[in-house]
N, C-alpha and C positions, 0 to 999 in steps of 0.2 A: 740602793742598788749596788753600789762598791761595797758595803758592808758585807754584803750578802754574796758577791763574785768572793770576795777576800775570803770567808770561810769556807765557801765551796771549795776552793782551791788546797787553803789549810786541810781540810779534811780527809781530800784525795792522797794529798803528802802523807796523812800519817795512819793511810790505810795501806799506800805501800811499803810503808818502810815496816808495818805491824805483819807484809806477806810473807812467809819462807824464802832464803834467799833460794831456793828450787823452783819456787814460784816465779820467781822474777825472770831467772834466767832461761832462752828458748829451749825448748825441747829438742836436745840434738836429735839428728835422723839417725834412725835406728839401723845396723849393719847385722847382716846373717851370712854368714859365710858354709862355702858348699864344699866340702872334699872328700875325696874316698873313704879317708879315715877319719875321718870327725863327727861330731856327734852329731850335724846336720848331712845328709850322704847323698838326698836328691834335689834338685832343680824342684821338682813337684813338692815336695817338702818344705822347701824355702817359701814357696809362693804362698801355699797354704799359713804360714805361718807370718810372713812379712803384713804390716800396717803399711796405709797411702806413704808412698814416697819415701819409703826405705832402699836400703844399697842393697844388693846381695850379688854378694861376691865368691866364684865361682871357681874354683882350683883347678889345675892341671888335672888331668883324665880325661877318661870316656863313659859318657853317659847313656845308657839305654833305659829311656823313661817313654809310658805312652807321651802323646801329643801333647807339649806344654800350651796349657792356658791361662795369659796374665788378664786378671779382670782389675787392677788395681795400678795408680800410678806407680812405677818403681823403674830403678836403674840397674840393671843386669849388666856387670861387667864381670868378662873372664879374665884370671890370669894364668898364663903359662898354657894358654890356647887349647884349654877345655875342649873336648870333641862331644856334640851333642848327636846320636846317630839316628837316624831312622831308619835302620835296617830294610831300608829298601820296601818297605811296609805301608809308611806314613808322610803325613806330616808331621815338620816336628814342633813350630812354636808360632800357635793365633794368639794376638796382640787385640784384643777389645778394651784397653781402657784410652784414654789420652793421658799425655805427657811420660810414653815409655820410652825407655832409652837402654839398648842391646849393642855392646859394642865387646870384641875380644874373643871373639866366639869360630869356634871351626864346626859348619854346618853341614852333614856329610850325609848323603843316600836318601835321600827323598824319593820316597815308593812313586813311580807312574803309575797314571790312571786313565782309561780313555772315559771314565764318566764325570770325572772334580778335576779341580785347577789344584794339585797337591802342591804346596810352597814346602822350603823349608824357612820363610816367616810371612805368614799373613798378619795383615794390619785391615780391621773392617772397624767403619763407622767411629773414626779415630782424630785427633791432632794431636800439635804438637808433637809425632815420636820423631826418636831421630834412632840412627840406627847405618852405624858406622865404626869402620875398621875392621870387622869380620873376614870369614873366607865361604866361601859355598862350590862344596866339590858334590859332583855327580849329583845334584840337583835337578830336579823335573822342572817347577819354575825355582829359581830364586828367591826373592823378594817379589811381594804382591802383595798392594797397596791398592784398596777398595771401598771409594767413598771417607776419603782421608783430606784434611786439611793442613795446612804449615807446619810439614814434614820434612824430614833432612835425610836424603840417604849420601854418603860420602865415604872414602878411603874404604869401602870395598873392594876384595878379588873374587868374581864369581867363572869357576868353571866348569862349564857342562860337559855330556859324555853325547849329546846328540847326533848321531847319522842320518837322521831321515825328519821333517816333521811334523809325521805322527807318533814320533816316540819321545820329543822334547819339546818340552817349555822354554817361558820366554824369562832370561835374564834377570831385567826389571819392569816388570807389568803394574803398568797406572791404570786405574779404570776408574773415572767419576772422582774427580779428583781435584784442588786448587792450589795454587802456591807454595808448587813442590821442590825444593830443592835436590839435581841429583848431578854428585859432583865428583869427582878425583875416583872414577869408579874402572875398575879393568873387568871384561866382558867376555869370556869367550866360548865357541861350544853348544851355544843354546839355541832355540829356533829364531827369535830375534833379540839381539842385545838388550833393547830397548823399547818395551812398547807403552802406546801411550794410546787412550780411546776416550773421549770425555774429558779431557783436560785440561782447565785454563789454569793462565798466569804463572804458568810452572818454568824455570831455567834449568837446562840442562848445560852443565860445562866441566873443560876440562877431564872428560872419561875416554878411556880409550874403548871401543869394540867391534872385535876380530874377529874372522875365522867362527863365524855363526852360520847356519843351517840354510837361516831365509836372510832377513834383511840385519844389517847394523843398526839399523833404528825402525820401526815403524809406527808411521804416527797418521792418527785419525779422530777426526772432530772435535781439535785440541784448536781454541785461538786463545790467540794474546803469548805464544810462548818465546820462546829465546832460546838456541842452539849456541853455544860460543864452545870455540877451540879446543874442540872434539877429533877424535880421530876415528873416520870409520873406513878398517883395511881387510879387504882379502875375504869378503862375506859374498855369498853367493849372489846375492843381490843389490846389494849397496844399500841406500837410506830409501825409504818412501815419507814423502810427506804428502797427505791426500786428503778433501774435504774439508779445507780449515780456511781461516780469515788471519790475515795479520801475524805472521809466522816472520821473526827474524832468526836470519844465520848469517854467524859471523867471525872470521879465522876456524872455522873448521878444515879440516882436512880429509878427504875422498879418496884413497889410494888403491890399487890394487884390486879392485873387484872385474874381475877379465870371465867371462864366457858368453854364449850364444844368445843370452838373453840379461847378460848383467849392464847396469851401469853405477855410477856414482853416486847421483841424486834423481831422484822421481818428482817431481810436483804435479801430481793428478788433481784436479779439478780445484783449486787454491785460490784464493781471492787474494790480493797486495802483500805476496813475499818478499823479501828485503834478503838480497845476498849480496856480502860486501866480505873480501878481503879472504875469500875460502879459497883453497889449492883443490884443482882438478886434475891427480894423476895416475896416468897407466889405467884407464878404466878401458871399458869395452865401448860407452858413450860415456861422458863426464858428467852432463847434464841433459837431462829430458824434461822437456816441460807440456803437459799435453793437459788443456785445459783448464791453464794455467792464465788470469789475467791480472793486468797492471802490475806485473814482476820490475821488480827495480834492482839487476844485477851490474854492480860497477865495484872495480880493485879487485877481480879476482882471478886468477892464472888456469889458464887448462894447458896441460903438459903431458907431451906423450899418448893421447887418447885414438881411440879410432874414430869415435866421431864427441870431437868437444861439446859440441851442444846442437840438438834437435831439438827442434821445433816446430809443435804440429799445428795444424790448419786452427786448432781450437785456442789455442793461444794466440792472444792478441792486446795491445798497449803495453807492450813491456821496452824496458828501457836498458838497454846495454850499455854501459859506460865505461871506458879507461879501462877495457879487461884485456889481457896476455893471451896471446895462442899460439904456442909455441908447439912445434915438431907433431903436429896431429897429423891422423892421415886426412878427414877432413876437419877444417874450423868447425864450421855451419853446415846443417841440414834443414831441409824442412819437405811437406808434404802438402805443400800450397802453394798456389801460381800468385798471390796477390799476398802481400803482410802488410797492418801497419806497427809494428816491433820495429823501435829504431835503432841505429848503431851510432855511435858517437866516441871519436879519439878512443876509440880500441885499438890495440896493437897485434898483426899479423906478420909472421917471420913469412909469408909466403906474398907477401905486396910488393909488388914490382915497379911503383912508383916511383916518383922524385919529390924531393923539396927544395925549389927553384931560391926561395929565399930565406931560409935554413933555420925556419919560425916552430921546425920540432914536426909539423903537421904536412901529410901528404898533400900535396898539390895536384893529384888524381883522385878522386872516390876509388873507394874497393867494395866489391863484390866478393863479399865471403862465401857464397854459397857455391863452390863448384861446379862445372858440367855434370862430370861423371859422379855426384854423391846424387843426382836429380836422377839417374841412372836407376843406380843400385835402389835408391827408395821404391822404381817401382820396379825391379828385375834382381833379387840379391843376386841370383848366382852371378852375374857381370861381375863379382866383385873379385873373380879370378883373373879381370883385365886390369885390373889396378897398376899397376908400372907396364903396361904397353905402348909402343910407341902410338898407336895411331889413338888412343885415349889421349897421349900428349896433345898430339895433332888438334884432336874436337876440340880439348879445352880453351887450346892457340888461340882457335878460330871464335871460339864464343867472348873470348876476352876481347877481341876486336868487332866485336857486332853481335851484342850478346839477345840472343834469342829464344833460349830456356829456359834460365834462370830464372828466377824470381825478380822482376823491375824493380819494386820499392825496398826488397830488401838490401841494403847499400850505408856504405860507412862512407858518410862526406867529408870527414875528416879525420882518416886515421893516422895514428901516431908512428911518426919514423922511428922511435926507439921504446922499448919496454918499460910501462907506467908501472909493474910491482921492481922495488932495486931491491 
């Protein structure tokens, strides 16, 4: 048996030393390069002519090619921020293989349509692409990612041209989709930054998005995801998160989203959300949670709001903890005589308490939910009584024999000084 291993082995020795050294060594990845004046002139050309997992590399200019379509793995990098147009016509590039990779690219005028989702990059039936560092101006959607797996979208700036929407798409559109990474991404302009429908196991973090149409984020029958230290500012409607299980957020940021019908964050109908350590400021409501159960919000600050957090009758087991409410007109709302939503060492600049032996914690319970917010929830227009003296008066008197408010809703032990430093 050794005899016979020991030739084996000789044999294979002097079958490769007998191969071309060509043979031995790997076959480097092959490079196609793209530019006005060169002997390769289009995008559509390169592709046609690139093998699995070539480079091709892409010059300064502007391209007007029909609709690119890669059906093969390869790496599409541009230099000197190649402009790929779609004359306002089209889309400009579907992504059908796995393991593409489109980074360097300035994606420009992606025709609208009221009958197709026009991108200027769809990715269908795909992994592994990743698809990062680019720019997307006057884009109907963005990027759209369709039945795609362990994807990277990152260090993108997408700007849209949307007023109304029915004439804009969404930013970054996930639909049926796993273990998405979308990261260090600037948003702004679109119908929503961010949307997400079929979604698990996916992290969003780190993106900023602005100044969009509908929402900064909207997201639906996505579980298992993760939101981390996001910014979402100045969008007609703030974030919805709706229809999902098991949703963490966390240091995100909610700024800026002010009108008649805006607020910060939405959680419509949501099964055990985890919000911890997220800033709620200058919204029109911070947080609205309607439907919303065994929510576990604790470290997180509302600042400046007109109504920090509402809470409707459909919500119920949720746990408030160690959270900041500073300068709102009101903390708390709700639209129910009975909760059991509990409060614990939360901190109110409006608690008129004491701590007899100076252990950090109020030695009265508080009652965050006001007289007058129990008002306005069922009369808005009162809301033009808001600094009147005798609204002062009701409140006095409710705080000494409180007989409107909500009974169980009550903080036993709120914190004399501010838990985020």
């Amino acid at each position: 048996m050794r005899t016979d291993l020991a030739v084996a082995v000789a044999a294979t020795a002097l079958a490769l030393l007998a191969m071309p050294a060509s043979a031995q060594r790997p076959t480097p990845r092959r490079e196609i390069v793209v530019s006005p004046a060169g002997p390769v002139r289009t995008v559509t050309e390169a592709l046609r002519l690139a093998p699995r997992g070539a480079r091709i590399v892409v010059r300064g200019g502007h391209y007007r090619e029909p609709m690119l379509v890669v059906r093969q793995p390869v790496e599409l990098v541009g230099e000197g921020w190649p402009v790929l147009d779609g004359e306002n016509q089209r889309q400009i590039m579907n992504v059908l293989a796995d393991d593409v990779t489109v980074r360097g690219f300035v994606f420009r005028d992606v025709g609208r349509s009221m009958t197709e989702d026009r991108a200027a990059i769809a990715v269908s039936e795909a992994s592994g692409c990743v698809l990062e560092g680019n720019r997307f101006e006057n884009a109907y959607f963005g990027i759209y990612l369709a039945r795609v797996t362990d994807c990277r979208v990152a260090h993108n700036e997408l700007r849209g041209a949307g007023r109304t929407e029915m004439e804009s798409g969404n930013g970054i559109h996930l639909w049926t989709a796993e273990r998405v990474t979308i990261e260090d991404n600037r948003i702004a302009g679109h119908r929503d930054g961010i949307y997400f429908e079929f979604v698990k196991g996916s992290v969003i973090r780190r993106n900023v998005s602005e100044r969009n149409v509908r929402y900064g984020l909207h997201f639906m029958y996505s579980d298992g995801c993760e939101y981390r230290e996001n910014v979402f500012r100045r969008n007609l409607a703030g974030v919805a998160v709706m229809y999902t299980k098991r949703v963490t957020m966390v240091r995100n940021r909610f700024e800026d989203n002010w009108g008649s019908a805006s607020y910060g964050l939405l959680l419509k109908e949501i099964e055990a959300p985890t919000l911890e350590g997220n800033t709620f400021a200058r919204n029109t409501v911070g947080l609205v949670a309607d439907g919303a159960t065994h929510v576990v919000a604790r470290g997180n600050r509302f600042t400046g709001n007109g109504w920090a957090l509402r809470l409707q009758s459909s919500t119920y087991d949720g746990r408030f903890e160690r959270n900041d409410f500073v300068g709102n007109t009101f903390d708390v709302a709700t639209n129910a005589r009975q909760s059991d939503n509990r409060f614990a060492g939360n901190f109110f600049d409006g608690y008129a308490g004491y701590d007899l032996d100076h252990d950090g914690v109020g030695d009265v319970p508080h009652r965050p939910v006001r007289l007058f917010s129990v008002v306005v929830e069922k009369n808005p227009p009162t809301l033009i009584l808001l600094r009147s003296l005798f609204v002062t008066l009701l409140e006095t008197a409710e705080r000494v024999i409180p007989a409107l408010t909500p009974e169980a809703l009550i903080d036993e032990t709120p914190s004399m000084r501010p838990n985020i430093r």
